[in-house]
C-alpha positions in Angstrom: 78.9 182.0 12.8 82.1 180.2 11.7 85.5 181.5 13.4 88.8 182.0 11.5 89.7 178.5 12.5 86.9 176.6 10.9 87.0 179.3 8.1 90.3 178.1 7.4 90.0 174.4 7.6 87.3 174.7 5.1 89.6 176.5 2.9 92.3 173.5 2.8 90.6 171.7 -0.3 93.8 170.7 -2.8 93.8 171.8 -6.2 92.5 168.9 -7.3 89.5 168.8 -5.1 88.8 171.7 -6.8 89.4 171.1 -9.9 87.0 167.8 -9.8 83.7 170.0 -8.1 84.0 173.1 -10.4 83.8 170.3 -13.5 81.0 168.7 -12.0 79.6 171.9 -11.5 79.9 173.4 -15.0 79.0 169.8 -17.0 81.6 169.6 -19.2 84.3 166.9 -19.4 87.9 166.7 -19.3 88.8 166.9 -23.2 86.2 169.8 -23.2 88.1 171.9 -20.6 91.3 170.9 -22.6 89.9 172.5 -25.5 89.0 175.4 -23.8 92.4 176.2 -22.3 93.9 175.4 -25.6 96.4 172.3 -23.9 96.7 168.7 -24.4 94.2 165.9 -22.6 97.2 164.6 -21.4 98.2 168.2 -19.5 95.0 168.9 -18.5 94.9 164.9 -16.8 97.5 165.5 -14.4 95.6 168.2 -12.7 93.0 166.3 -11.6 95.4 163.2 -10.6 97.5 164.8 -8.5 100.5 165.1 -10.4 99.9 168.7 -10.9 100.2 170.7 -7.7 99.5 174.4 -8.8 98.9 176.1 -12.0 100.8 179.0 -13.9 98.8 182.3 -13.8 97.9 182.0 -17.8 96.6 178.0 -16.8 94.9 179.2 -14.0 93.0 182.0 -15.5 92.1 180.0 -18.2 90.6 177.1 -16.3 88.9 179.4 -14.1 87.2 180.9 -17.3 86.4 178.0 -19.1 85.0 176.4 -15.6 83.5 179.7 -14.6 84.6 179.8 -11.2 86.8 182.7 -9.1 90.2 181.8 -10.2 91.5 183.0 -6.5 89.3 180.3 -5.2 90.3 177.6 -7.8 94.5 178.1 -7.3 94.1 178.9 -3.4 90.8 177.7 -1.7 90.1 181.3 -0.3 87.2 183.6 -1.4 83.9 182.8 -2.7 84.1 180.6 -5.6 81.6 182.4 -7.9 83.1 184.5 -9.9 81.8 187.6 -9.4 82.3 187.6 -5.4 82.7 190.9 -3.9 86.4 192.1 -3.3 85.5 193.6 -0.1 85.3 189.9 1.8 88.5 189.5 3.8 89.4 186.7 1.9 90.5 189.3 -1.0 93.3 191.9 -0.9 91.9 195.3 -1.7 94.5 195.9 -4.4 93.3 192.5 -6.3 91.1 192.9 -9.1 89.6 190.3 -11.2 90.8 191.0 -14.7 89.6 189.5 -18.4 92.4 187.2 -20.0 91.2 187.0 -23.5 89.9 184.5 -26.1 92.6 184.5 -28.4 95.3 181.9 -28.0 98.6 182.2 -28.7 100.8 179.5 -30.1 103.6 179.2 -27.8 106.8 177.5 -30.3 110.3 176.7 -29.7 113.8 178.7 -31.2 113.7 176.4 -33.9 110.2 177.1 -35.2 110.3 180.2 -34.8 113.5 180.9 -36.9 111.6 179.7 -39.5 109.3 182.3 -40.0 111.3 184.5 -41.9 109.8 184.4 -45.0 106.9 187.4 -45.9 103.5 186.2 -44.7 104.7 182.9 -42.9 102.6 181.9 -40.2 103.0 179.2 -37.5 101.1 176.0 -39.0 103.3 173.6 -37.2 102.2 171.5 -33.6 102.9 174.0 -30.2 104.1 173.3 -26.9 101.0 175.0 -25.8 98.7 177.7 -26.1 99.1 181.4 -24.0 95.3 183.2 -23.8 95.2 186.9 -24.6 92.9 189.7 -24.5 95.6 191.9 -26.6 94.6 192.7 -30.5 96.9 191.0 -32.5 97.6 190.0 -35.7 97.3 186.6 -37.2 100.8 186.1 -37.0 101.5 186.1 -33.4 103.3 183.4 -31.5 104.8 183.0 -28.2 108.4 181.7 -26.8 109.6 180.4 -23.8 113.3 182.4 -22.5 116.3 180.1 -22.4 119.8 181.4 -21.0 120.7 184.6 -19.4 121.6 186.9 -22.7 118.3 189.3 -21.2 119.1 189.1 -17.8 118.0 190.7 -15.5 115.0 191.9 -17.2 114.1 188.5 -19.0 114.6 185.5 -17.0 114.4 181.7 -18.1 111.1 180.6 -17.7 109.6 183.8 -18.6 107.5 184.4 -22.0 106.6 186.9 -24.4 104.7 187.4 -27.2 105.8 188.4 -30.3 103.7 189.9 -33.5 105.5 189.3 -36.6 103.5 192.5 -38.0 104.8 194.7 -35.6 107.9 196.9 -37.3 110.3 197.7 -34.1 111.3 201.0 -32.8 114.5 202.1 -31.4 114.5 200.4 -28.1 112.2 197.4 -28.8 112.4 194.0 -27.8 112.6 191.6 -30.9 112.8 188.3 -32.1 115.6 187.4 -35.3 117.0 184.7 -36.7 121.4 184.9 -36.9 123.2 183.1 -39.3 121.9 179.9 -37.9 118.5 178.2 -38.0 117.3 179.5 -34.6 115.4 182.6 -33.4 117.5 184.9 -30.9 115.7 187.5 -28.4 117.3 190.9 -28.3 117.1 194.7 -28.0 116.8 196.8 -31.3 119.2 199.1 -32.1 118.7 200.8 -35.6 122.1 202.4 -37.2 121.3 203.4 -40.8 121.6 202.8 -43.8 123.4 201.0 -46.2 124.5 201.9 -49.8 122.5 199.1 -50.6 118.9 200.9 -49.0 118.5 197.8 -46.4 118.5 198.8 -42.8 121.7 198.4 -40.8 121.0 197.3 -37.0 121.8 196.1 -33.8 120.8 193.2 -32.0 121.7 193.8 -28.6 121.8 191.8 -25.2 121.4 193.0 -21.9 123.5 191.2 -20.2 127.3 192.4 -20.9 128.8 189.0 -21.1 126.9 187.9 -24.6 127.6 189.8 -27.3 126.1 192.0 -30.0 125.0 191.2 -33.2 125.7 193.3 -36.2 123.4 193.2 -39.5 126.3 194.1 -41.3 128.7 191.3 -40.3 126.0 188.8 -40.8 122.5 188.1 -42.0 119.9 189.0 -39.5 116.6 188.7 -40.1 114.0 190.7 -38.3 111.1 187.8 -37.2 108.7 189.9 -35.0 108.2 192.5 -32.5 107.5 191.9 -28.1 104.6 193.0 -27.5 104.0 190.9 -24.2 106.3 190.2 -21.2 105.0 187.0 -18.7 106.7 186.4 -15.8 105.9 183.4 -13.6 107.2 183.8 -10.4 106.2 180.0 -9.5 106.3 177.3 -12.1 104.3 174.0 -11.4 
């Protein structure tokens, strides 16, 4: 029987090590895992040369899917690597649970695209950063963003992303995405105040952090994009 020792020197297999076996294992090639995980060729290259030293969660999941190995033992070397190993080996923490991700992908866009989808029934058509998997039901008009600044600090840091539904009407409280005066998206907190004489809703785009301030749909034209209905936050980014 092996000891801890030899248990853990067989666990020390890089990422790309991996990678390589679990695609020689499951037959399919490079472009065909791309597909699957919804990124470029190019992306998906620098995990198996090195370049790429750990996944994200979503990227992790994904390739674990598409590869059909136990994503614990793809991003970390520990555990079994079928899929369906038992969560009683030591290897696994107790309160770990192997969890669907979803089929449907999610364009992730930037500010700029995003701002553009004001218009009734406008859907992303354009080329994304990348694509976010999802198990939740949404509509056809979903899209993703990236946070930039520190306007939702502390509960939305940069490098976080959410997922937004553009069929989704808000709720006092909600998180949404709208376009200012300018050409760009802005993420803020909903604040519904009205009425006006006019019959349009009058509302609040509010930060959460004190220093930015808040918008007011009757000092300039806001335009309600979408709805959060997803919060991602990647705790280490590759």
């Amino acid at each position: 029987m092996l000891n801890n020792q030899a248990v853990n020197l067989l666990n020390m297999s890089t990422l790309q090590e991996r990678l390589r076996e679990a695609l020689a294992d499951s037959q399919i090639s490079q472009s065909e895992l791309s597909r699957r995980v919804g990124l470029s060729r190019g992306a998906v290259s620098f995990w198996f040369n090195g370049v790429t030293k750990e996944l994200t969660a979503d990227n992790l999941l994904a390739a674990a899917q598409a590869l059909g190995v136990n994503p614990i033992w793809l991003g970390s070397g520990k555990g079994s690597k079928k899929p369906t190993a038992t969560l009683l080996s030591p290897d696994f923490d107790s309160n770990v649970v192997p969890s669907s991700i979803g089929a449907r992908r999610i364009p992730l866009i930037n500010y700029v695209q995003a701002g553009e989808l004001t218009e009734i029934g406008a859907a992303f058509s354009g080329e994304a950063l990348e694509y976010l998997l999802t198990d939740m039901d949404l509509s056809e008009h979903a899209f993703a963003l990236e946070i930039a600044g520190t306007s939702m600090f502390p509960d939305f840091k940069p490098g976080d992303r959410i997922i937004v539904d553009q069929e989704v009407c808000p709720q006092p409280g909600d998180f949404v995405v709208a376009r200012n005066g300018g050409y760009e998206a802005t993420f803020k907190k909903y604040r519904p105040r009205g009425i006006d004489e006019n019959g349009n809703d009058v509302f609040e785009l509010v930060p959460l952090n004190e220093d930015f301030p808040t918008l007011y749909s009757r000092q300039e034209p806001l335009i309600i994009i979408g709805t959060m209905m997803e919060h991602r936050r990647y705790y280490r980014r590759s």
